[in-house]
C-alpha positions in Angstrom: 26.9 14.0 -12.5 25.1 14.0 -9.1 21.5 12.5 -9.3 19.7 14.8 -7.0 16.1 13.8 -5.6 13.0 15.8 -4.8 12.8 15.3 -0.9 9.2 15.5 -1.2 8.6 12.4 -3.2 10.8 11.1 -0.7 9.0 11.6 2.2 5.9 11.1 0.2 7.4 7.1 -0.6 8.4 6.8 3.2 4.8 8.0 4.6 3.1 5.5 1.7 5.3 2.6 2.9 4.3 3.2 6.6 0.7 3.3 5.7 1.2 -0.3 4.1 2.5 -1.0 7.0 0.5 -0.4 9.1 -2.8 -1.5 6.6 -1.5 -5.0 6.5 -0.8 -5.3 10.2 -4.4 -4.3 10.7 -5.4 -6.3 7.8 -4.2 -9.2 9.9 -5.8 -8.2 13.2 -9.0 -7.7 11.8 -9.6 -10.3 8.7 -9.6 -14.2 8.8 -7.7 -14.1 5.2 -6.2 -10.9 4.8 -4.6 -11.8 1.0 -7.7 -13.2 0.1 -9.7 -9.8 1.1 -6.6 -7.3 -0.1 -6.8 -9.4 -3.3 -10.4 -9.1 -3.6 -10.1 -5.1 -3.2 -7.4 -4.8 -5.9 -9.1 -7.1 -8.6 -12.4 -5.2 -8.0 -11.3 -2.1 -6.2 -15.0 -3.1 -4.1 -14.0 -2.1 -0.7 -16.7 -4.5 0.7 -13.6 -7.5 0.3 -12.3 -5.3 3.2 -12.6 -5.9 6.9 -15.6 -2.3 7.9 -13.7 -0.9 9.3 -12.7 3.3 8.3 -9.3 3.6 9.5 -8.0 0.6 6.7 -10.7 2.1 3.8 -9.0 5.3 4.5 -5.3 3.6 4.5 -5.9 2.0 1.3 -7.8 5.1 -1.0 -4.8 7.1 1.0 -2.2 4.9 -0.6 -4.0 4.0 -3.9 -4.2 0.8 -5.7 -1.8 1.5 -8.1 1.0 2.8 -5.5 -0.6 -0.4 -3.4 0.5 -2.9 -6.1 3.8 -1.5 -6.7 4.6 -1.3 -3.2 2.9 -4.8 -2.6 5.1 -6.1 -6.0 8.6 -3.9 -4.2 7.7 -6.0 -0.7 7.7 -9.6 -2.5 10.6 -9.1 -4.9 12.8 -7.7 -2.0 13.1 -4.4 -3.5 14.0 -1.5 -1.5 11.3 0.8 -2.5 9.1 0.7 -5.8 10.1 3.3 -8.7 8.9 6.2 -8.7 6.4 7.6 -11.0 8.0 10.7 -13.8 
């Protein structure tokens, strides 16, 4: 039996792991202890542990802290990608 996959949540998964991408890289441009703020953010889900700046507060609601922690969780365990929600 052939598993077949919905392309969209495909792309969806790629897009959400380039925005993590790309929010951590900026995390670390623009914040003296980026784990310390992105840690901060996901305890509290108070943006003001963030760096003010509107291009990472729109990365992170974008992505959501749940998909955020799975895909922070995926990056640490060596994980290809994080499982997908049914």
């Amino acid at each position: 039996m052939q598993n077949f996959q919905n392309p969209t949540v495909s792309v969806t998964a790629d897009v959400q792991k380039a925005q993590f991408s790309e929010l951590l890289a900026r995390l670390s441009q623009l914040h003296e202890d980026p784990i310390e703020g992105m840690a901060g953010y996901l305890v509290t889900e108070d943006p003001t542990y963030l760096p003010d700046d509107p291009h990472i507060k729109i990365l992170i609601r974008s992505i959501g802290r749940d998909k955020l922690l799975r895909l922070i969780l995926a990056r640490a365990l060596g994980t290809s990608s994080p499982a997908e929600e049914v």
